[in-house]
N, C-alpha and C positions, 0 to 999 in steps of 0.2 A: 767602600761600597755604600756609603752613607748616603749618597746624592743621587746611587742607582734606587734605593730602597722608598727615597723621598718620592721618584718620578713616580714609584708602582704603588703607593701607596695615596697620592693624590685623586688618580681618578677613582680608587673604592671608597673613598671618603665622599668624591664630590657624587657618587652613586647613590650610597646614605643620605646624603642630604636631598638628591635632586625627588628620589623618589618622596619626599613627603613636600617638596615646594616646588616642581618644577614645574607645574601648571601654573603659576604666579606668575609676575611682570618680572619677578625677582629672577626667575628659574634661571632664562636665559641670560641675564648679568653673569651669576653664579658659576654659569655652566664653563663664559666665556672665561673668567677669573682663574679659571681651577685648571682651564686650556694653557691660560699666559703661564701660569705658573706653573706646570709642568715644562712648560720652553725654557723657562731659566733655570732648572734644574739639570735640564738635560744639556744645556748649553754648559753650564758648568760642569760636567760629568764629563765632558767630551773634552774640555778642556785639559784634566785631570790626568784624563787617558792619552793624551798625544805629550804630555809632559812626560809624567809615567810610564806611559806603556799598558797591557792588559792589565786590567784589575781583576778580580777571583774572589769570592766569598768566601767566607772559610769552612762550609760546607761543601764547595765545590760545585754548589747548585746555582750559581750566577754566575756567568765572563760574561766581558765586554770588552772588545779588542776594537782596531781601525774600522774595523769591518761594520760591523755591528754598530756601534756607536755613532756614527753618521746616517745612519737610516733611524737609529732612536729618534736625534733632532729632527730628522726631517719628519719624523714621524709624528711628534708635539709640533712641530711648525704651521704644517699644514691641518692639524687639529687644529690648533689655536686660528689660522684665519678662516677655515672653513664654520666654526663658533663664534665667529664675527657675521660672518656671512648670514650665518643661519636667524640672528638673531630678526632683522626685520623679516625677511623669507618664513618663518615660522607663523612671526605675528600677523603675518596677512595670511597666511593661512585658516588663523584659527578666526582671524576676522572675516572669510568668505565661506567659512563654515565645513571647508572641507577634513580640520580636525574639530575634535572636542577638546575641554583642558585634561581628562583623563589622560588623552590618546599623547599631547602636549608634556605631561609630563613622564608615560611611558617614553617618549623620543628623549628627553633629556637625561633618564637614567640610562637609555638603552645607548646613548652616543658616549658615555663617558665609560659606561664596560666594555665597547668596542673598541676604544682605546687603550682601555685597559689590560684585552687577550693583546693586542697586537704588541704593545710593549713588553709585555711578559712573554711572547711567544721571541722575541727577539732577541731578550736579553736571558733567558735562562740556557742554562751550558745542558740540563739535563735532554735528551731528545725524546723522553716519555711524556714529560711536562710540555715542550714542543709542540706536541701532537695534543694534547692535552686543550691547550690552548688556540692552538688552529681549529679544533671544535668547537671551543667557545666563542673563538671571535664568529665561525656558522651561526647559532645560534645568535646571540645577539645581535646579530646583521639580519638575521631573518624576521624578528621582531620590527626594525627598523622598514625593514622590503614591505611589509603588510599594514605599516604603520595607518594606511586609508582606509582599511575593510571593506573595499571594492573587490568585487568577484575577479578581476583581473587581478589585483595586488596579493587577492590570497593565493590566488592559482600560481602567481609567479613565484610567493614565499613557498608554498610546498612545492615547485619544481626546483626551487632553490636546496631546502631542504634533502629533498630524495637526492637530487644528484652531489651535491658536494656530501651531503651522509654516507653515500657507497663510494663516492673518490676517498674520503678520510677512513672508511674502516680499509680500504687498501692499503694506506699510509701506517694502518694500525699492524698490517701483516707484515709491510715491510720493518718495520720498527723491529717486532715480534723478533724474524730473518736476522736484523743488524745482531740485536740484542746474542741468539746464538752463535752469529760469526764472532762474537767478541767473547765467547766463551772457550776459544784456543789462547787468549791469551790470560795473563795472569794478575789479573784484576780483582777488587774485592767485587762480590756483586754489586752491591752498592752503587758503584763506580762503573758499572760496564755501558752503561748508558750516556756518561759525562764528555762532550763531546771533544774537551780537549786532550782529557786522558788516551784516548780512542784514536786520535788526530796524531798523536804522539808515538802509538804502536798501529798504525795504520798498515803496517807491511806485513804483521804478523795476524792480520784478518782474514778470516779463512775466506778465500775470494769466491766462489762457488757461491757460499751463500749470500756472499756479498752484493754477486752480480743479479741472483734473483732477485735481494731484497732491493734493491737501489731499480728493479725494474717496478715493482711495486711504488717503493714510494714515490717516484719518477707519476706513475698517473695518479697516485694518493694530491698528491699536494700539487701535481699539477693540472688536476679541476679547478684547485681555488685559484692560481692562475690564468687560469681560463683557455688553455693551450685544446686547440683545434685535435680531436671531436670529442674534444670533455667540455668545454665552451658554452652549450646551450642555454646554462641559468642564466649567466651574465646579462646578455639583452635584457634578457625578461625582468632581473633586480633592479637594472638602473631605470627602465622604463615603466615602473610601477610602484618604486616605490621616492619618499621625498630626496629634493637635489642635492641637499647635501651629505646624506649617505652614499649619493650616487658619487661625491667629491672624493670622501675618504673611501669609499671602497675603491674607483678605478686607481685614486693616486698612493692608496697605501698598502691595504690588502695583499693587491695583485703584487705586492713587493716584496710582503713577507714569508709569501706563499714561496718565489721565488729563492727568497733569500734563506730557507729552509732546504730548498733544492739542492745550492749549491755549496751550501754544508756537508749537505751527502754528498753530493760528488765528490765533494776534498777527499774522504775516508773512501768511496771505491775507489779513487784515482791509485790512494796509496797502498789499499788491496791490490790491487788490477799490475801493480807497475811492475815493467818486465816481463809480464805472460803473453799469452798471445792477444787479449779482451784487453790490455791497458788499454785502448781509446773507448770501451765500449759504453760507460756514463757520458762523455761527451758527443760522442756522434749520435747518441737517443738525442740526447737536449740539442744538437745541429736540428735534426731532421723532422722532430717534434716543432721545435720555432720557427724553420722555417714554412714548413705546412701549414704553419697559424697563420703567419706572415704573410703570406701569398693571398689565403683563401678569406683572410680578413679582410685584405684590402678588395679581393673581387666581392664581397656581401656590403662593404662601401657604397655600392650603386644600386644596391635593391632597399636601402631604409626609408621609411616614407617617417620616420619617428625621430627629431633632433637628439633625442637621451639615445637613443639603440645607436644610432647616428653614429654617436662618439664611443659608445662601448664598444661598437666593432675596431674602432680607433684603438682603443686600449687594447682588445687581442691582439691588433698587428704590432704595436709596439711592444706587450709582453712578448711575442712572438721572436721578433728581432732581440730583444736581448738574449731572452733566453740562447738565441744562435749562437750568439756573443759569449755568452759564458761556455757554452757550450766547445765553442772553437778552442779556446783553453790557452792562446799565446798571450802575455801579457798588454801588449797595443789592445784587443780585443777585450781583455776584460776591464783595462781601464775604459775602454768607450763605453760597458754596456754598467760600469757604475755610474759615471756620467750620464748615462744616458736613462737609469732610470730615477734618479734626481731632477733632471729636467724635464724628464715625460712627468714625473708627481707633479712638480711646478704647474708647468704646462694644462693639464689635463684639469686638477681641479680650479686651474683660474677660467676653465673654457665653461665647464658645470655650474660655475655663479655666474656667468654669463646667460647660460642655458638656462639658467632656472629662472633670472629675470624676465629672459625672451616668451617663456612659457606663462609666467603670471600677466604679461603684459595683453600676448595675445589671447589668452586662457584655453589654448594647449598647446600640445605637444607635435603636432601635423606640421611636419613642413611646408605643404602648401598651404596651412593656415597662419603662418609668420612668415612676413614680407616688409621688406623696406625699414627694418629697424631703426637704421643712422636716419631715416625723414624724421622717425617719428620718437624717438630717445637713442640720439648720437649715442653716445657713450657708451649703449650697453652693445649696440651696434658694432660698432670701431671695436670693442672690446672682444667680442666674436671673433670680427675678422681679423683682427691681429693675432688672436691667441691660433683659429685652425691658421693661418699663416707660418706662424712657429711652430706646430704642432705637425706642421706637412713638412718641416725642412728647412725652410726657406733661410738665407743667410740675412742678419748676422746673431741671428739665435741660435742657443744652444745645444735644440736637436740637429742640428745642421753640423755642428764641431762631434760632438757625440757618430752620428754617425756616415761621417767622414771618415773617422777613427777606424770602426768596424768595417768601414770600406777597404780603407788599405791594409786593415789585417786578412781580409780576405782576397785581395788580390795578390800578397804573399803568399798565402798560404793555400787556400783554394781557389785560384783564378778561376773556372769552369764554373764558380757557383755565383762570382758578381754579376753576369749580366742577369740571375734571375734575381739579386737584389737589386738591381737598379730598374728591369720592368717591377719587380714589386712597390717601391716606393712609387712611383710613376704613375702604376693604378690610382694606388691612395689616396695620392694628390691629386689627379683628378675626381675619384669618388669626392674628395672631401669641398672641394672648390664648385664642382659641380648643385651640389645641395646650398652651400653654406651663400653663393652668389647670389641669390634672389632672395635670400633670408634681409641678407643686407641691403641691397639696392633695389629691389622689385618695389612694386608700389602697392602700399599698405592699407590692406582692407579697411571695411568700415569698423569701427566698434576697438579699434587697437591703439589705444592711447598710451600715454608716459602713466608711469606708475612710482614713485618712492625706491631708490634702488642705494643698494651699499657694494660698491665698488673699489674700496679699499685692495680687499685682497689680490682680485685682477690686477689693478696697477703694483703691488708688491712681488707677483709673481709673474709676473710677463718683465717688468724692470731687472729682476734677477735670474731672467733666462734670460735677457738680452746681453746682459753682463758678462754671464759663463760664456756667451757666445764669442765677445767681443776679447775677452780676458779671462784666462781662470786666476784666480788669487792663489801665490805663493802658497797660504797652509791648507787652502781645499786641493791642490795639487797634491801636495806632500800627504794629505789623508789620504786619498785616493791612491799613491804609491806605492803607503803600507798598507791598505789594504788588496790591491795587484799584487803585492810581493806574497803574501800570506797566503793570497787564494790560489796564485799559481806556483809559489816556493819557486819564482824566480826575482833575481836584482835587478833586470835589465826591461827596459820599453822597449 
């Protein structure tokens, strides 16, 4: 566990430091350094694990299995390019005066504890600590939301706050719920919380309360999600506060929030099995995603704002997986790991795009950004390719992703693809509709080229074209063990 301990121990180190320099030129060096160097930790950690097998602390208060451990890397990955991004993005910021260096090195301490709840929320086995952590990445994320002290950014950090504060004290009842249903079995207390001990005696859960608590944490944790009608903050975060909180919150957050979900669901499933409610964890997360899903992509076509633009984006994508896991056959849940691997990719290469596109035209109005590719190709092209891949389109990787989820649903519940295929449909055009005249329209006065870092876009649009075209022999094989594990089945 040496190499887990290293990654969580990185960003409160790089926290210490940023807050007494990360107003300097140095901050953002620092900030990026302490990003890379959590990726190779986490790379080597994952390495370990697919040799090995789950790792376990030896208090039991940290596993990392298939499951988990690939959304670690992904999770330092897109840290670390989003920390490249930010680095010139910051600096013109603080050079058109919209921060101060106070506020400058508040954002660099406040990015590297953001990363540092969500890796902790991931990797600890305990589900008090869980919850624990999914509060603190709010917090921290809300500091980030308010980072401009515009009457709009505060209003959105306290709508952020209020509503994900009363989705997580739901999360806290559920938990509360789990914690007694795991008092019929014969655990030390200590331990009744650990989620693989629990994962273990999941039959012998008393289901009742199981089925209340997993209803609780179901809208606990899936606020932070963003699942339709917990939903409201979302807009309001990515559209007031800076872009690249807007990167890591739609491309990781909304993961871990997730990936907390269907933790729980593993333990009611193995409560629930055999009674007459065995589906009843899964047809919430069906019915739940897909009402995100649907109604995400119709609020598609009312955004007048490129940042809300794409965060309704993210709900319908949250949406659709969560279906995905939800459906519960194993073709389906390897689509909706894939799939949200490539929606992260995806999503924050689209947000460094966006954020360019906004500094360029110096806002955020869709009809006030026109004709990008006339006027800096690259950030232009960069747009249109990423909502390109990000609507489906072949031969990216949301396109294989969810194809996947299509033929699990056409096996399993045919009556429900024709409303996913008008849902995607919407989408794509909400999203082509907006994003066409972003790029080719012809571009107001006063909207010149501006200094831009496009690294990351090209790294992650390259490696969703990839999974598109090919998935690689050991991202399959992760991905298989963690399908086998989450649905305790061998077979696609």
């Amino acid at each position: 566990m040496t190499l887990l301990y290293l990654t969580l121990t990185l960003p409160l180190v790089a926290i210490l430091l940023l807050g007494l320099v990360g107003h300097r030129r140095e901050g953002a060096t620092l900030n990026l350094l302490f990003a890379a160097a959590g990726l190779l930790s986490s790379l080597a950690m994952a390495l370990q694990v697919l040799r090995e097998g789950p790792l376990s602390s030896a208090d039991g208060q940290f596993y990392v299995d298939a499951f988990n451990v690939y959304l670690l890397v992904l999770t330092c990955f897109v840290g670390f390019t989003t920390a490249l991004f930010s680095r010139p993005y910051m600096a013109h910021e603080l050079e058109i005066g919209r921060l101060t260096p106070p506020r400058l090195r508040l954002y660099h301490a406040s990015y590297q504890g953001f990363l540092f709840t969500m890796l902790l929320a991931l990797s600890t086995n305990n589900l008090g600590i869980l919850w624990v952590a999914m509060e603190g990445a709010t917090l921290s994320s809300v500091l980030l939301v308010s980072l401009y002290r515009t009457p709009e950014s505060i209003e959105a950090a306290w709508k952020y706050f209020i509503l994900c504060g009363v989705g997580i004290a739901q999360a806290l009842f559920g938990t509360v719920l789990l914690y007694f249903a795991a008092s019929s079995i014969d655990l030390p207390a200590g331990d009744a919380l650990l989620w693989n001990r629990l994962v273990a005696h999941a039959d012998a859960l008393e289901p009742v309360a199981m089925s209340i608590a997993f209803i609780f944490l179901l809208v606990g944790y899936g606020t932070k999600v963003g699942l339709v009608p917990l939903h409201n903050w979302l807009p309001d975060a990515h559209s007031e506060g800076p872009t690249p909180m807007s990167a890591v919150l739609s491309g990781l957050l909304l993961n871990v929030a997730l990936y907390a979900l269907v933790r729980l669901k593993m333990l009611t499933d193995g409560a629930l099995a055999g009674g007459e409610q065995a589906a009843l964890a899964g047809h919430l997360m069906m019915g739940f995603g897909l009402v995100s899903f649907l109604t995400a992509g119709l609020f598609l076509h009312r955004q007048k704002d490129i940042k809300r633009l794409f965060s309704y984006s993210s709900i319908e994508h949250m949406g659709l997986i969560t279906f995905a896991f939800g459906l519960g056959v194993p073709l389906a849940t390897f689509g909706a790991l894939l799939h949200m691997m490539v929606h992260s990719l995806t999503k924050s290469a689209i947000f460094v795009t966006v954020g360019h596109a906004s500094q360029i035209a110096g806002t955020q109005r869709l009809e006030q950004i026109r004709g990008l590719i006339h006027t800096q190709p690259a950030v232009g092209w960069g747009l249109l390719i990423g909502t390109a891949a990000i609507a489906g389109f072949p031969p990216f990787g949301v396109f294989s992703s969810e194809f996947l989820l299509l033929s699990a649903t056409m096996q399993h519940w045919p009556w429900l693809t024709p409303l996913l295929l008008v849902g995607l449909v919407i989408a794509f055009a909400g999203l082509f509709r907006a994003i066409q005249p972003v790029a080719f329209g012809t571009p107001p006065e006063g909207q010149v080229a501006i200094p831009v870092t496009l690294w990351p876009v090209a790294i992650h649009l390259a490696l969703v074209l990839w999974l598109g075209l090919a998935i690689p022999d050991f991202l399959a094989a992760w991905f298989d063990q963690a399908t086998r594990l989450i649905t305790g089945s061998g077979l696609l």
